[in-house]
SEKE-217727 format. One record per residue (C-alpha): residue number from 1; x, y, z; residue in three letters. Coordinates in nm, 3 decimals, decimal comma. Layout:
# SEKE-217727
R  num       xx       yy       zz  residu
R  NUM        X        Y        Z     ala
...
***
This chain:
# SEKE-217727
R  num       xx       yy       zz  residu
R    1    4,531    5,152   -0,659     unk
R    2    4,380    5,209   -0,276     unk
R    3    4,573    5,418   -0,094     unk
R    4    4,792    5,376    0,214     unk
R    5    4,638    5,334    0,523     unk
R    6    4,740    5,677    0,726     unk
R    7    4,732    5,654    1,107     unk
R    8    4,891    5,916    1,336     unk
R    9    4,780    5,755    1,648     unk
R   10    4,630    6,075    1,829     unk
R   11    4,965    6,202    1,822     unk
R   12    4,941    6,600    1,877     unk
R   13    4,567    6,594    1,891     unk
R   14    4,415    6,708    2,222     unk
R   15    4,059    6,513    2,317     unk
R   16    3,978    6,592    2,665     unk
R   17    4,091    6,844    2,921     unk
R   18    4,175    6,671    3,304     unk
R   19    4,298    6,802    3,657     unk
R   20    4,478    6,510    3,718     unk
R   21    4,816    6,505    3,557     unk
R   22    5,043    6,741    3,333     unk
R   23    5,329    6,600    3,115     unk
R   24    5,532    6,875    3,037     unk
R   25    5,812    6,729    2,807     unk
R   26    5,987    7,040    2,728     unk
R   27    6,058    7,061    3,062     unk
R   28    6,101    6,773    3,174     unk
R   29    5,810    6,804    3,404     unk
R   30    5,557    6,574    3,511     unk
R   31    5,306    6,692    3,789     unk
R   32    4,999    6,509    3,937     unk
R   33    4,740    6,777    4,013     unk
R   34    4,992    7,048    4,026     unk
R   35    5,287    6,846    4,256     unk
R   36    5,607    6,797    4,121     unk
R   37    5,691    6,421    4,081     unk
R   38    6,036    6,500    4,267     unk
R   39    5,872    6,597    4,588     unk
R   40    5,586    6,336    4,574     unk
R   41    5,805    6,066    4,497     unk
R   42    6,079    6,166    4,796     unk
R   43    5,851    6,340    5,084     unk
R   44    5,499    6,155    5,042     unk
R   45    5,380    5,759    5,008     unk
R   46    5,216    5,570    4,757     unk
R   47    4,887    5,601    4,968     unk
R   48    4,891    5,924    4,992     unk
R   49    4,930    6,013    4,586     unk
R   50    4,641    5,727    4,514     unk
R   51    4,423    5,976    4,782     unk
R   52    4,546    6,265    4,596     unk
R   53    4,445    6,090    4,245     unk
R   54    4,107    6,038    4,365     unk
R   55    4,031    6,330    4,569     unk
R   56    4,241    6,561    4,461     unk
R   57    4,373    6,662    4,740     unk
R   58    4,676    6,560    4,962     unk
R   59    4,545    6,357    5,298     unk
R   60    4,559    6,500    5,678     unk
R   61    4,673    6,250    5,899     unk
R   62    4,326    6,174    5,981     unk
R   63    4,232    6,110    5,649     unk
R   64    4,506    5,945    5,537     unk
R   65    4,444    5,692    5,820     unk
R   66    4,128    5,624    5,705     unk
R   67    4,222    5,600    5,351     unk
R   68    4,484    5,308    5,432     unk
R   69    4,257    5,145    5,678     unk
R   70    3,971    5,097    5,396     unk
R   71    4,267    4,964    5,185     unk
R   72    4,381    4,698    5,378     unk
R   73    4,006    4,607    5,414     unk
R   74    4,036    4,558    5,092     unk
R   75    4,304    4,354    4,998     unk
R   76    4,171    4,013    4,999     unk
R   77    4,016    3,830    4,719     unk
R   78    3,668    3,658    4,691     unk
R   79    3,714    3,279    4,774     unk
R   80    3,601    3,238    4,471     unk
R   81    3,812    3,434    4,238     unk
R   82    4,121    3,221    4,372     unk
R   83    3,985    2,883    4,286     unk
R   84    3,885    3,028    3,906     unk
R   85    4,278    3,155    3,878     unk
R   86    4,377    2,784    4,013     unk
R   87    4,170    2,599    3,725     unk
R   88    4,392    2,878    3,494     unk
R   89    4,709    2,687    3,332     unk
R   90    4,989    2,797    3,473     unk
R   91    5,171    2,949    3,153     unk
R   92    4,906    3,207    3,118     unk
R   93    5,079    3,537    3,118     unk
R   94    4,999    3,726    3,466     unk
R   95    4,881    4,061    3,259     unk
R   96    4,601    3,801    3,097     unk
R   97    4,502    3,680    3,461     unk
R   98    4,489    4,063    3,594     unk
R   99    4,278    4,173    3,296     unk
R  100    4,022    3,826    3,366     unk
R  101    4,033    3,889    3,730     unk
R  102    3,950    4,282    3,751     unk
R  103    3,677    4,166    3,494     unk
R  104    3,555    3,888    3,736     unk
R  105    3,563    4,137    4,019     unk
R  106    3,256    4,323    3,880     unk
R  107    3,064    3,989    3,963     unk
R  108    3,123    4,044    4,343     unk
R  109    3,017    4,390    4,345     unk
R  110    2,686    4,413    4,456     unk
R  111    2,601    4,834    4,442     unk
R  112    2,636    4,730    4,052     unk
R  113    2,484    4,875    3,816     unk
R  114    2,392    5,202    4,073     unk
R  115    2,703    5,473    3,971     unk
R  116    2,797    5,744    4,212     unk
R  117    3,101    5,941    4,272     unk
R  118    3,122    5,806    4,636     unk
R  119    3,065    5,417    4,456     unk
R  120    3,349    5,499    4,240     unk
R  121    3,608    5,596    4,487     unk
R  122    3,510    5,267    4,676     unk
R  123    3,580    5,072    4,356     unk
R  124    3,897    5,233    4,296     unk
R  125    3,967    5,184    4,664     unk
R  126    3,885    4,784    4,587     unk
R  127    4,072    4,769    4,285     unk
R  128    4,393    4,918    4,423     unk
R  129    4,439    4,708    4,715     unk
R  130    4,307    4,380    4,515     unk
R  131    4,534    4,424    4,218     unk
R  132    4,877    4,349    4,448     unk
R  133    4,693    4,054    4,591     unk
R  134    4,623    3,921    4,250     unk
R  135    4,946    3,948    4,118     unk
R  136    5,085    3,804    4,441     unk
R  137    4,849    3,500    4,401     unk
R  138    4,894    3,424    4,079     unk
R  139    5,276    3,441    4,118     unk
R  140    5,259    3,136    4,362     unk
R  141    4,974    2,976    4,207     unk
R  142    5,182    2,913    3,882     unk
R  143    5,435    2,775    4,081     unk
R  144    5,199    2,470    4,216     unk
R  145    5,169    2,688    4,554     unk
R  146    4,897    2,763    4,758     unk
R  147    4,843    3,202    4,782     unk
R  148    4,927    3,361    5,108     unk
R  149    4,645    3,633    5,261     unk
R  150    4,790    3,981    5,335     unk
R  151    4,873    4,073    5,639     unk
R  152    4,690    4,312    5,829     unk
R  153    4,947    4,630    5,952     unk
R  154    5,193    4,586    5,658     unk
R  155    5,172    4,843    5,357     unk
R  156    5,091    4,757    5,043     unk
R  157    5,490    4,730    4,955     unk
R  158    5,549    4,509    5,221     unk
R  159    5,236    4,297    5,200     unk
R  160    5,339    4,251    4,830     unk
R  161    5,661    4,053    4,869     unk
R  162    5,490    3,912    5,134     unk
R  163    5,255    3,706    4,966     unk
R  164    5,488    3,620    4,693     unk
R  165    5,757    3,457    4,915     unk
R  166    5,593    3,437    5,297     unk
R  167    5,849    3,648    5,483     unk
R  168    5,874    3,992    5,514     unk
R  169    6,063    4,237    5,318     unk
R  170    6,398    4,450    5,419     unk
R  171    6,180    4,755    5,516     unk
R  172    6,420    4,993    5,315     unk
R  173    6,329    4,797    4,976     unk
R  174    5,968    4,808    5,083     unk
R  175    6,001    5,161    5,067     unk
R  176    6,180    5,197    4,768     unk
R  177    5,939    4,951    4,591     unk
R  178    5,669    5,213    4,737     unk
R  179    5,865    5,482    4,587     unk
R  180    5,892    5,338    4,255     unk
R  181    5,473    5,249    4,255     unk
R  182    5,449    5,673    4,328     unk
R  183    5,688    5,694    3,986     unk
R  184    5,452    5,484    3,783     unk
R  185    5,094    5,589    3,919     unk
R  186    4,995    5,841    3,704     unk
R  187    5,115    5,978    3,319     unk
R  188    4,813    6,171    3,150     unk
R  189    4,671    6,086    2,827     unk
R  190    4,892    5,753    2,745     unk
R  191    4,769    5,461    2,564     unk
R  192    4,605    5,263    2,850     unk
R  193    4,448    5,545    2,996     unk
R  194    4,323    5,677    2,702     unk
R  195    4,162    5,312    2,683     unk
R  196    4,009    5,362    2,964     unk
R  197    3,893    5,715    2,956     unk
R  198    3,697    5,582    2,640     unk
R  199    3,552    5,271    2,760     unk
R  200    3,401    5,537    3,067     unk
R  201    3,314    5,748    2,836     unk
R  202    3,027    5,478    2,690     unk
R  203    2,903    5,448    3,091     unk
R  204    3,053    5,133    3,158     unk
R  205    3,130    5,018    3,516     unk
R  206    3,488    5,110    3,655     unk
R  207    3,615    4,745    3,606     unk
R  208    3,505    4,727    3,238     unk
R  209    3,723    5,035    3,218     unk
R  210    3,996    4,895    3,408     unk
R  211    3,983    4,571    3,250     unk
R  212    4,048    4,794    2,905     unk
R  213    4,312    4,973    3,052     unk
R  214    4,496    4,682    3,150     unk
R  215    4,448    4,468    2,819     unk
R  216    4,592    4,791    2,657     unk
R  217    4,922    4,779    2,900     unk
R  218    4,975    4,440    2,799     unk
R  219    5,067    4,499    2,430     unk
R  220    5,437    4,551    2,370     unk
R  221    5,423    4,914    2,220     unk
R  222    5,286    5,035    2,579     unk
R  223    5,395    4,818    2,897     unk
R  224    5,662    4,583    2,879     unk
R  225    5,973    4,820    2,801     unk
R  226    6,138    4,766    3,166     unk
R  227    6,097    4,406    3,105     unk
R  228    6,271    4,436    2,771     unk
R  229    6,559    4,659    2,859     unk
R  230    6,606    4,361    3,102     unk
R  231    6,661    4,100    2,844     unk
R  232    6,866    4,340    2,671     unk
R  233    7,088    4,367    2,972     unk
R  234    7,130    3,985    3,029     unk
R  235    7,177    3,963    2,649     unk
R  236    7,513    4,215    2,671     unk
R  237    7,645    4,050    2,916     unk
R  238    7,883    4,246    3,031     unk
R  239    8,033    4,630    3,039     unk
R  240    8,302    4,502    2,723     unk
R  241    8,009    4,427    2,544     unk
R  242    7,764    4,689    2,553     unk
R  243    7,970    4,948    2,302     unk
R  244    7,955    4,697    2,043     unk
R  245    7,566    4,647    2,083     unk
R  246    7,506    4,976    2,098     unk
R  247    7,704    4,996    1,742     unk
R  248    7,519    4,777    1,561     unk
R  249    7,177    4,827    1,698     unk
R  250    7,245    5,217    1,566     unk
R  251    7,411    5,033    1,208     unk
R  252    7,111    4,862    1,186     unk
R  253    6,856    5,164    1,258     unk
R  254    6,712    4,953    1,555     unk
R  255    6,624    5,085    1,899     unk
R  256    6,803    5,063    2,216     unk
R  257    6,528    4,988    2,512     unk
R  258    6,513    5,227    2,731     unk
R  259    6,729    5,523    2,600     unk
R  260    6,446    5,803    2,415     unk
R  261    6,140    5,916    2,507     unk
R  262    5,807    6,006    2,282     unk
R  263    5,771    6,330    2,496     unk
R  264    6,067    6,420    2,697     unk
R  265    6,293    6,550    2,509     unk
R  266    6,535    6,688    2,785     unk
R  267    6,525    6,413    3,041     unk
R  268    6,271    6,166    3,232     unk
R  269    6,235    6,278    3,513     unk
R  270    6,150    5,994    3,730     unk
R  271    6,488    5,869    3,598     unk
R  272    6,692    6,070    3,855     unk
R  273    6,532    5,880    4,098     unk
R  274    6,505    5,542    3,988     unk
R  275    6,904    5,555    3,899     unk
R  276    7,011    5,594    4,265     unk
R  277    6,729    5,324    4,398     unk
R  278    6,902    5,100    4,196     unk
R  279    7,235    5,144    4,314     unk
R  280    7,097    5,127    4,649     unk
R  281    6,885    4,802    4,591     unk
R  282    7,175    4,671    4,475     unk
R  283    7,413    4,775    4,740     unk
R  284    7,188    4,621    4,979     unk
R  285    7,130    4,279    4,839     unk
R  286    7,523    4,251    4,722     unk
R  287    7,461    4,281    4,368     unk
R  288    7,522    4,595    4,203     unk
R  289    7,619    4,441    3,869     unk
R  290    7,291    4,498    3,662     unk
R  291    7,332    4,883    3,811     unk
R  292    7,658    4,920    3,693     unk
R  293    7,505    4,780    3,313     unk
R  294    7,226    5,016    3,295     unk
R  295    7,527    5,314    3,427     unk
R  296    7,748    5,198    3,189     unk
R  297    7,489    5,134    2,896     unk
R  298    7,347    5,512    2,927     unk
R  299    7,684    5,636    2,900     unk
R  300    7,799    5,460    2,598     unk
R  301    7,428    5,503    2,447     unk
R  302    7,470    5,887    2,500     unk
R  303    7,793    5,875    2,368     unk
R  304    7,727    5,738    2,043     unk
R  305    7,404    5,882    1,980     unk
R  306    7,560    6,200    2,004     unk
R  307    7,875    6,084    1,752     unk
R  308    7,681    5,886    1,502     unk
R  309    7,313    6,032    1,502     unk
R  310    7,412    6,418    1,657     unk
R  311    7,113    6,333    1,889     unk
R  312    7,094    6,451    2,244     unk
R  313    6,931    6,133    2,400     unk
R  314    6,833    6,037    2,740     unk
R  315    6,708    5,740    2,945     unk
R  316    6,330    5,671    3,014     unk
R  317    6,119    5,568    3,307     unk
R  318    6,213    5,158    3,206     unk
R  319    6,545    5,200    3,166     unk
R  320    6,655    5,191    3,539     unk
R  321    6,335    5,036    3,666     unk
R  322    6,445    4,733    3,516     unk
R  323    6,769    4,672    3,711     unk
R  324    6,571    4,787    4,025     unk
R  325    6,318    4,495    3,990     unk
R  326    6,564    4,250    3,879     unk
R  327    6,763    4,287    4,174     unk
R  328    6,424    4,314    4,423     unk
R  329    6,447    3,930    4,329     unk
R  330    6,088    4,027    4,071     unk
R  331    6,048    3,766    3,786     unk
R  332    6,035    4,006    3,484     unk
R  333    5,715    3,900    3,363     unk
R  334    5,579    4,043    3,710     unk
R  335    5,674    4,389    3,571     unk
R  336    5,402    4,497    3,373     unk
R  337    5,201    4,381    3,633     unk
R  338    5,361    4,567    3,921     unk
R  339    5,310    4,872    3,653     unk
R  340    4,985    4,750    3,663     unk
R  341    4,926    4,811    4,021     unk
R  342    5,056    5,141    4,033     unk
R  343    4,823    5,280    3,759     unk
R  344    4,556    5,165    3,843     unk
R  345    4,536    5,474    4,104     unk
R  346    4,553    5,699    3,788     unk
R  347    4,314    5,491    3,578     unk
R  348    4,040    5,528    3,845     unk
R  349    4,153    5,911    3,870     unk
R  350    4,079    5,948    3,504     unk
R  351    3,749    5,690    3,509     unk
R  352    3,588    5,910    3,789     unk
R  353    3,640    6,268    3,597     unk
R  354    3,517    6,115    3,307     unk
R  355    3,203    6,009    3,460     unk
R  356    3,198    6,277    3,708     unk
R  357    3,286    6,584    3,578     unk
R  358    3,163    6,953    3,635     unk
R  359    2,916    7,083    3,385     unk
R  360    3,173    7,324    3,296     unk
R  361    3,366    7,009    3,164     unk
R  362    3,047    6,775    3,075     unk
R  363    3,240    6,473    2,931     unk
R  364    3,046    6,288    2,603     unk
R  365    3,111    5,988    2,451     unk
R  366    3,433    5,939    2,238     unk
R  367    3,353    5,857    1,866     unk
R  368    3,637    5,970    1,638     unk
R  369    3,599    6,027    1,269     unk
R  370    3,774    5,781    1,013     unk
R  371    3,883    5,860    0,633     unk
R  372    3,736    5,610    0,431     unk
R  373    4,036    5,487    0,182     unk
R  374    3,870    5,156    0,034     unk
R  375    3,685    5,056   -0,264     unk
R  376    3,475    5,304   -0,456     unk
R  377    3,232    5,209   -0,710     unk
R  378    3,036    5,521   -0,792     unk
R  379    2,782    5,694   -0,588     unk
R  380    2,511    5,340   -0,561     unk
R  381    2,805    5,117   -0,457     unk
R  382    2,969    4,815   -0,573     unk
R  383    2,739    4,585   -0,820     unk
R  384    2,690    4,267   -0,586     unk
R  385    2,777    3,959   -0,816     unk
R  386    2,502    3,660   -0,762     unk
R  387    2,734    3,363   -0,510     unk
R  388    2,662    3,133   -0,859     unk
R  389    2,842    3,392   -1,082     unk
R  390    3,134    3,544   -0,896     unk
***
């Protein structure tokens, strides 16, 4: 009988070294090239962590003005590229049309195939800006409408909402949203980035290893959990019903979105500030019920975790993100994407030391080793039967 198939998923096994980010679940720490995530995420913009991702180094004002003015050069989209997404149909799934587009961006670069550290930053620069205009596009695209151009002078928050609905956002959301693309920019060795440390490592072009990145995102074990923490929420209901779901999703052995993390086992935390940007976001727009279910369902999660399982649990990164997009008026499907455009700033980060690292860290390509657990016939193989006599 063939054995089981045995996969760990990389769990525990260390494959690179980086500068860029340090997930310290123990505790509860997560730092992007040595700053906290609490003092990036409340004192600094999402500009100025993409120029620390890339250059490790926070911006002067002179630089920093730069940086954002070779953004919003950036933001809009080949002619071209818009008229392929309008012949898409318009129930593709947005994460399919991001991964096609970065893909199709490649055609309009024309320094390809040179490679250089200062080509790479100007990719990532592209690919930053380009990804909210995509998103943006596509949003009104599939909804028969023709895609508004960014606006020069806006931030990349503002310009965002912008070209989804053609009028300006409440400048405190805009910089909430900002704060909540700072959350989601950067998380070491996860799944996507892992994707597309690999695909670098083979010398591929930044959006092959983008593209990969992305197409990893967009399977439901890695992006998606915000999205699904908000069905969950419009499933409940309301506050009466959550202790009852939380019962029999723990009866049943079944997760509950949002609450448990694979590496912090003391807290998220980016949660302690995503909880009070939702309350605020919801304050503002008068709705402050999907707040008050995420509230509500942490408390009652906690609660019987502790009395049924004896587990100490705590909420993730999704769980109040998803109330907070909800109630920015964001179509959940959008927020993978808006994940999406956030990472991206890490991806390139992780792309460019791969390619580009010091001798003292010369990168090589990634080839793990297998166990073969298959058919074995003996040292010469199988005998191969004749097609007339199997």
């Amino acid at each position: 009988m063939d054995s089981p198939i045995k996969n760990i998923g990389l769990r525990g096994v260390v494959i690179a070294s980086t500068k860029i980010c340090d997930v310290d679940g123990a505790n509860s720490r997560l730092l992007y090239r040595g700053y906290l995530i609490q003092d990036l995420a409340m004192e600094t913009t999402f500009a100025e962590v993409a120029h620390l991702l890339l250059h490790d180094k926070m911006p002067d004002i002179h630089e920093l003005v730069n940086f954002t003015n070779q953004l919003e050069r950036n933001r809009t989209l080949p002619p071209n590229l818009i008229c392929a997404m309008q012949t898409r149909p318009v129930t593709t799934p947005p994460m399919d049309i991001l991964q096609a587009c970065v893909a199709l961006l490649a055609h309009h670069d024309d320094s390809l195939p040179e490679n250089s550290l200062p080509l790479a930053r100007n990719r990532a620069m592209g690919l930053i800006a380009k990804l909210p205009t995509v998103v943006a596009a596509w949003t009104r695209i599939r909804q028969r409408l023709e895609p508004i151009e960014p606006v020069p002078g806006l931030s990349m928050a503002e310009n965002f909402f912008y070209m989804i609905t053609g009028e300006r956002p409440d400048r405190r959301i805009a910089e909430l949203f900002d704060r909540a693309l700072v959350l989601h920019a950067e998380h070491a060795f996860n799944a996507s980035t892992f994707a597309a440390r690999e695909v670098a490592s083979t010398r591929a072009h930044m959006y092959a290893a983008v593209s990969a990145a992305i197409g990893s995102l967009s399977g439901e074990l890695h992006g998606g959990a915000n999205t699904r923490v908000m069905e969950m929420l419009k499933a409940i209901g309301t506050k009466e019903n959550i202790k009852p779901f939380v019962e029999d999703k723990l009866e049943k052995g079944e997760l509950v979105m949002g609450l448990g993390h694979a590496v912090y086992k003391n807290g998220d935390p980016r949660v302690e500030i995503l909880r009070p940007m939702s309350k605020e976001v919801g304050e503002r727009v008068g709705d402050t019920h999907w707040y008050e279910m995420t509230e509500e369902l942490e408390r009652v999660g906690k609660a019987l975790f502790k009395e049924k399982k004896d587990l100490e649990i705590f909420p993730n990164v999704d769980f109040y993100s998803a109330s907070l997009y909800h109630t920015m008026g964001l179509a959940h499907d959008l927020f993978t994407p808006v994940f999406a455009m956030s990472r991206v700033a890490g991806w390139c980060a992780h792309i460019i030391e791969e390619q580009f690292a010091d001798e003292a860290h010369k990168p090589v390509l990634y080839r793990p080793e297998s166990e073969y657990i298959g058919t074995y016939c003996g040292p010469e193989g199988c005998t191969l039967v004749p097609m007339d006599k199997r």
